[in-house]
N, C-alpha and C positions, 0 to 999 in steps of 0.2 A: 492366465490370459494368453490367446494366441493372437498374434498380430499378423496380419493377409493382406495381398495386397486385393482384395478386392470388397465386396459390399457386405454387409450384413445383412443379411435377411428380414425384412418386418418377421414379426411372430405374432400370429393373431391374438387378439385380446378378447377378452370377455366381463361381462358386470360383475361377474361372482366372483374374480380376481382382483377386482377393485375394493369392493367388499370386504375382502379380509388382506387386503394390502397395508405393508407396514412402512408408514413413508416415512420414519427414520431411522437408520441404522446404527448397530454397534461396530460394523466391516470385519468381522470374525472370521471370515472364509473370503478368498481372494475369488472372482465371479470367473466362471470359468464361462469364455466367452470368446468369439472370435469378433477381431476388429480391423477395421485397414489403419496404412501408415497416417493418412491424414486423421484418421477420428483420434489417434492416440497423441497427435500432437493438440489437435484444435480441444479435447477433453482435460488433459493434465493444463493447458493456456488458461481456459474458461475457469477453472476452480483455484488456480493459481491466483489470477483476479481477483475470488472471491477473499481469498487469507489474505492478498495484501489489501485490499481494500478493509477487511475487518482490522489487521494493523494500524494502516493509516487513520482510521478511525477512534481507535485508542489512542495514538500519537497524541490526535488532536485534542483530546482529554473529551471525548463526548461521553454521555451518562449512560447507563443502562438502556433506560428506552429512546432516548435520543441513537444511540447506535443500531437500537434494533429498526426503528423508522428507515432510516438508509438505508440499511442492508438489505431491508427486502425489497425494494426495487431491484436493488443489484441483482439478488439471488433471482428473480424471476424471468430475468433477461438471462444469464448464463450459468444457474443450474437450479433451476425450476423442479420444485418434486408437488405432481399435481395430480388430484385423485383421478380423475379422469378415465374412463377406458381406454380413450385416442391417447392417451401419453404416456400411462404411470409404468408398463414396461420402458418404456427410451427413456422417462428420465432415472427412473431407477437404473438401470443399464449405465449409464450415463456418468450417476453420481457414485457408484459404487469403482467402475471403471477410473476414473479420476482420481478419487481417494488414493488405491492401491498404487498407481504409477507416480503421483507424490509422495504416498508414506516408502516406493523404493528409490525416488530421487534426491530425496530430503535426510535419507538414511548417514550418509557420506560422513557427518562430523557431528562432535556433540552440540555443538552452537547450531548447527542445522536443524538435527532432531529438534532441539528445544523449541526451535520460533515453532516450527511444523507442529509440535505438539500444543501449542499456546495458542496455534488458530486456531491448530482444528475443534479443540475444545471448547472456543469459543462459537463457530461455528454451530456443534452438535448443543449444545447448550440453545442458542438461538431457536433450532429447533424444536427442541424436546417445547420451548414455550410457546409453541404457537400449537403445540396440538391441545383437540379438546380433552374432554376426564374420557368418552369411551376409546378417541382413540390411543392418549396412555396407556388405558387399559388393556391395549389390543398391542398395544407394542412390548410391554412389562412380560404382559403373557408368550409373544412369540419368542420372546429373548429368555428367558428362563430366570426373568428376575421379579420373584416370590414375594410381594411384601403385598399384605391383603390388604384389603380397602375395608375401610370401619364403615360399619352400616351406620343408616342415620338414627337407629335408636340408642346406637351404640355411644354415639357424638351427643347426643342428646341428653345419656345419661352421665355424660362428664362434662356438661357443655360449661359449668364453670371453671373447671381444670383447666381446658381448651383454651376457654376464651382470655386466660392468664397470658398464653405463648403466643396470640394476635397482637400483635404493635399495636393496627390500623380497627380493631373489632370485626374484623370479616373477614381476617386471614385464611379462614375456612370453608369460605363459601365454596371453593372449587372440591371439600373432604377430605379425611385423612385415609392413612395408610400406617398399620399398625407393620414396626419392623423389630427384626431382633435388636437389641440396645447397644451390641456389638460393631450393628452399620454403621450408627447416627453417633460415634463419639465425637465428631467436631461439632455437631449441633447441639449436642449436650452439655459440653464446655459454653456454648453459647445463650445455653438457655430459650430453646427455639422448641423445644419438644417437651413432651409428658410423659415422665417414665409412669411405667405401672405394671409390676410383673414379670418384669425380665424384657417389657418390651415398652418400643418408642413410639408414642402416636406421634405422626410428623403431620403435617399440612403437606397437601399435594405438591405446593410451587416450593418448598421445603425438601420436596423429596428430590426434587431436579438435582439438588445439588450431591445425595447421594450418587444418582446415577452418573451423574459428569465424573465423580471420583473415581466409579469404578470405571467410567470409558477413558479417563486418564491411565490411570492405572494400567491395563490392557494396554493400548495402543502405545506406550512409554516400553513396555516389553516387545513390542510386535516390533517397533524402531528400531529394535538392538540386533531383532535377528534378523532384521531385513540387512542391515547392515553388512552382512554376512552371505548376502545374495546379490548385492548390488553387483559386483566386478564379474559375475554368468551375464547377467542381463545384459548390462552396457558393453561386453563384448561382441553384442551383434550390431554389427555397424551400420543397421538401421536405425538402433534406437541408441545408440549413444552419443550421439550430440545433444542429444533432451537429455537421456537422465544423468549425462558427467557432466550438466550447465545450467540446469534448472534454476536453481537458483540465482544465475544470473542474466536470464531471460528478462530483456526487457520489452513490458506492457507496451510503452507509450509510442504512442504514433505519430504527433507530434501535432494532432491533431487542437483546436482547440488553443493552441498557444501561439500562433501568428498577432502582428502585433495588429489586430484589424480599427481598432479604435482611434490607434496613432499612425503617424510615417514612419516609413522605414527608414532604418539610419544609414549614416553616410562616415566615410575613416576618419572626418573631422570630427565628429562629435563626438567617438568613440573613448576619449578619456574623461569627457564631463561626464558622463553616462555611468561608466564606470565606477567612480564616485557616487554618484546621486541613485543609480537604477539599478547594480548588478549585485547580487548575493554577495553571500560572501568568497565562496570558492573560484566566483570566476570574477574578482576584484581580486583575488589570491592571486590568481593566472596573469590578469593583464599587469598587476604589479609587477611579478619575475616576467616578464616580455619588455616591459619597460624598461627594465632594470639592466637585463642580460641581452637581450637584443635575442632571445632566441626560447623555445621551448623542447620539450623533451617530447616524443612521438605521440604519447597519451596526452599529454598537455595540450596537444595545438590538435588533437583529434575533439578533444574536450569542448576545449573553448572555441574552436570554428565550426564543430555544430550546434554549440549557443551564439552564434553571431548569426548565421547562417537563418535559422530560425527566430531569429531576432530581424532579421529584415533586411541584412547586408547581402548585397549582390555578389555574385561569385568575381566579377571583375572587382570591386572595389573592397573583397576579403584579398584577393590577389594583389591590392595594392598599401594594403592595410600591413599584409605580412612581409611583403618585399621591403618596404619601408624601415621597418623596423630590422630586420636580418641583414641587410645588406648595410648597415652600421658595422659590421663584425664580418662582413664577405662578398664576393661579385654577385654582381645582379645574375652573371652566366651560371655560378656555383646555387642560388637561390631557383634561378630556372629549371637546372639539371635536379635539385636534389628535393625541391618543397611545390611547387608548381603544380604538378602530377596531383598531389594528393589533395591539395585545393580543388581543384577542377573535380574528382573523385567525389569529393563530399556531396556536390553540385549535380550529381552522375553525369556528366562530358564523357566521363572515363571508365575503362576497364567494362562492369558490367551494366555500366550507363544505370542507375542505381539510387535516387537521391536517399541520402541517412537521414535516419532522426536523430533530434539531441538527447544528451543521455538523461536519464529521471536520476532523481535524488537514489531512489533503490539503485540503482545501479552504479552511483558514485560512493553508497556506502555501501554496498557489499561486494563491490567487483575492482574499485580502482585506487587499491592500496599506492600511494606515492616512493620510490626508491628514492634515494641520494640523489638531489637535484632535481626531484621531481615536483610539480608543485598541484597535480590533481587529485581527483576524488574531493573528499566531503573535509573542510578542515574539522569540523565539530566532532567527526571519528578520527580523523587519522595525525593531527596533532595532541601534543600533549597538553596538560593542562599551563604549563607556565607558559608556551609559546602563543596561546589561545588566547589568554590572559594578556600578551605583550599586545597583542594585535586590536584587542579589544579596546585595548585601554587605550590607545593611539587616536581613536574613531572619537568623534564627535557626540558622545553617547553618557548619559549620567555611570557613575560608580554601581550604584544599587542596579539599572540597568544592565549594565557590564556582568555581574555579579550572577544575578537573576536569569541570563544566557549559559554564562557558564556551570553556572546549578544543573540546567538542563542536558548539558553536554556528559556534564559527570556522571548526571544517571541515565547517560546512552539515550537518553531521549534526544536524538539529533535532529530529527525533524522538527521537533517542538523547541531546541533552539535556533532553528531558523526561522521556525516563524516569528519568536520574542524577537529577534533581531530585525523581521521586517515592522514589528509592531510598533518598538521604540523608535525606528528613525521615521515610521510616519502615521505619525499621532494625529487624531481627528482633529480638523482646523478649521475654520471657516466654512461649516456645513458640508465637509468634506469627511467622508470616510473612507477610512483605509478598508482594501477587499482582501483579504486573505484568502481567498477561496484557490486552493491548486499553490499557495505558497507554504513550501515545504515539503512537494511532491515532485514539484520540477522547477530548474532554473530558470525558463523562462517564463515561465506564469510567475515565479516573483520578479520578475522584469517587467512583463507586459503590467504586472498589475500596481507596480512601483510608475511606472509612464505615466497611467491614468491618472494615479493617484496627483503627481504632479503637473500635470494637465486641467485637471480639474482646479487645483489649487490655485491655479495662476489665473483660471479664467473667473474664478472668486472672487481675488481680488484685482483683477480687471475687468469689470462688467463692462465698463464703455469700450475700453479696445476691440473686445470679441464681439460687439453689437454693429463695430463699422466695416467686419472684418468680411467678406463676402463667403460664402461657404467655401466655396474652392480653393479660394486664398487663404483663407484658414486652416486645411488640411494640409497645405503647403508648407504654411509657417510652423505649423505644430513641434517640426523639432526644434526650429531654434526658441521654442516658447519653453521647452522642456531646459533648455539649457540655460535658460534666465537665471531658473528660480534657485 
């Protein structure tokens, strides 16, 4: 790839190129292409999207086609492969372009490789199922992977053999592909195929999973040696703030998470809330602020742009921290040394700028805690006994308790944050709890912890909220929050 700073050229297209176009790739050859600095950040961003959103989505334990459902909206808004003539060069250009500056950003470590290898296969997987049997057929072929298609008298004259290895009786309706017996050993351990001959009739949606093997496979070697390329590349100091950070690029914008259905809060409410509405890591936070009268520079970056975005004004964050600090020191020492950086969050400051708060990704992969530190994700970054002390302390059943930390243990940390929003708010009085965006950012399980207890209250007071005038009721709203 060459990166320029200037345009790319359209390249004209034609029907005959559509034609024999093969919209999904094995990325065997790095696209030799010219690109500007902007397309190489907003291309590696858009498909980055794409793997943590397939992530997030396994987190959440969705099913096979339950995840393919989601994903292809996603995929169609940010990285689209469409037969079209008006498109199928850009978006191939596009997706091939992306791949390669993630498989050299993600190269860095073996825990990198791995997740990078675990989307993307998910990913091309995704793919390979949405095409039809001719365009399989046109893809097998361009790739140079050999495994012939059984005719249908072929199928016909084994069709009870066949119809042994269908679960469902129509496994085959999409046709087989007769392979050497050497591809399909893990199918054959499975009893998914029909040897005969030194070879495997497999089912075509059967064969997907040969081919994911082999683009595992591949792309698991191509890591290693990219590996070994990274430290050329990110020497140009264009592109190495992307590819020495990738990984901890964060998506969120912060969009989507303002509290628009409740009030904004205010420094009095701030410790019921805490309790009743905040995760766990930033109930982690305001406990050591409570406790200490002070936080550590990550800490109070942490947790003041989940306040921030939670609905606290920058004057009443500024009086929220001074309160608290100047227990331990002058109001002149709090002015001089924490003040600034307030005001910063808010952009008053420096490059007049507002932040967003950070995503769950970015607290587990970016904000490991030091001695005396108390941010990032507790669910990663404590251990199991001290997770367990914490746990146990909460208002929460054993089995509950228990049933979170199951999930922590096997790294599934988004999926024990949401168990932890699930059991403190359990469906009540025709109220359900929303999980949606809880486990992906601190404030969506805030905002959505609010409602949850807003809703509840107005449950069980139908007659109060019926005298309550609308205006006056949005007014009230936090102290209704604080009730319950």
């Amino acid at each position: 790839m060459i990166v320029s700073n200037r345009r790319q050229q359209a390249t004209p297209r034609t029907p005959a190129v559509v034609s024999r176009h093969v919209l999904v790739s094995l990325y065997e050859r790095p696209p030799q292409t010219e690109l500007t600095l902007d397309e190489f950040e907003i291309y590696a961003v858009d498909r980055l999207k794409i793997l943590r959103t397939i992530d997030a989505l396994k987190q959440k334990g969705f099913k096979p086609r339950e995840l393919e459902a989601e994903l292809a909206p996603v995929l169609a808004q940010a990285l689209p492969l469409r037969g079209s003539a008006e498109h199928v060069k850009a978006d191939e250009r596009k997706d091939q372009v992306s791949h390669f500056i993630l498989r050299l950003g993600y190269s860095r470590t073996e825990e990198m490789r791995r997740w990078f290898l675990t989307q993307e296969c998910a990913l091309f997987k995704h793919r390979l199922g949405t095409l039809s049997g001719p365009q399989l057929g046109l893809f097998l072929a361009a790739n140079g992977l050999k495994f012939e298609e059984v005719s249908d008298a072929d199928v016909d004259a084994r069709s009870v053999a066949l119809s042994k290895i269908s679960k469902t009786g129509d496994g085959g309706a999409a046709g087989y592909y007769r392979v050497p017996f050497v591809e399909a050993i893990d199918l054959i351990g499975r009893r998914e195929v029909y040897l005969e001959k030194g070879y495997a009739y497999v089912p075509a949606a059967k064969l997907h999973a040969i081919v994911v093997a082999r683009f595992r496979s591949a792309l698991s070697r191509s890591l290693a040696k990219a590996s070994s390329s990274l430290a050329a590349a990110a020497g140009d100091p264009r592109l190495s703030p992307l590819l020495n950070n990738i990984e901890k690029h964060d998506l969120s914008n912060g969009k989507d998470l303002e509290d628009d259905d409740v009030e904004g809060i205010h420094p009095e409410q701030i410790d019921a809330l805490a309790k009743q509405s905040m995760p766990l890591c930033m109930q982690q936070l305001h406990g050591a602020l409570k406790r200490d009268h002070k936080l550590k520079h990550w800490g109070r970056q942490q947790y003041g742009l989940f306040l921030k975005a939670a609905g606290l004004s920058m004057e009443d964050q500024l009086r929220f921290f001074q309160a608290e600090f100047t227990k331990i020191m002058t109001v002149d020492a709090f002015s001089k040394e924490y003040a600034y950086n307030i005001r910063h969050r808010y952009g008053k400051e420096g490059k007049r700028t507002e932040y967003s708060p950070y995503g769950c990704y970015k607290l587990i992969m970016d904000m490991a805690p030091g001695p005396g530190e108390y941010h990032g994700c507790p669910y990663k970054h404590y251990d199991d006994d001290h997770l367990a002390s914490i746990l146990g302390a909460m208002d929460i059943s054993r089995e509950s308790s228990q049933a979170i930390l199951g999930q922590a243990k096997s790294k599934n940390y988004q999926l024990a944050c949401q168990k932890h929003f699930e059991v403190t708010h359990p469906k009540a009085a025709g109220v359900a709890a929303r999980p949606d965006g809880v486990g992906n950012h601190p404030n969506a399980w805030f905002k959505a912890s609010r409602i949850y207890h807003k809703e509840v209250h107005e449950a069980k007071n139908p007659d109060a909220v019926k005298q309550v005038e609308p205006a006056a009721a949005a007014a009230a709203a936090p102290a209704v929050l604080l009730a319950n």
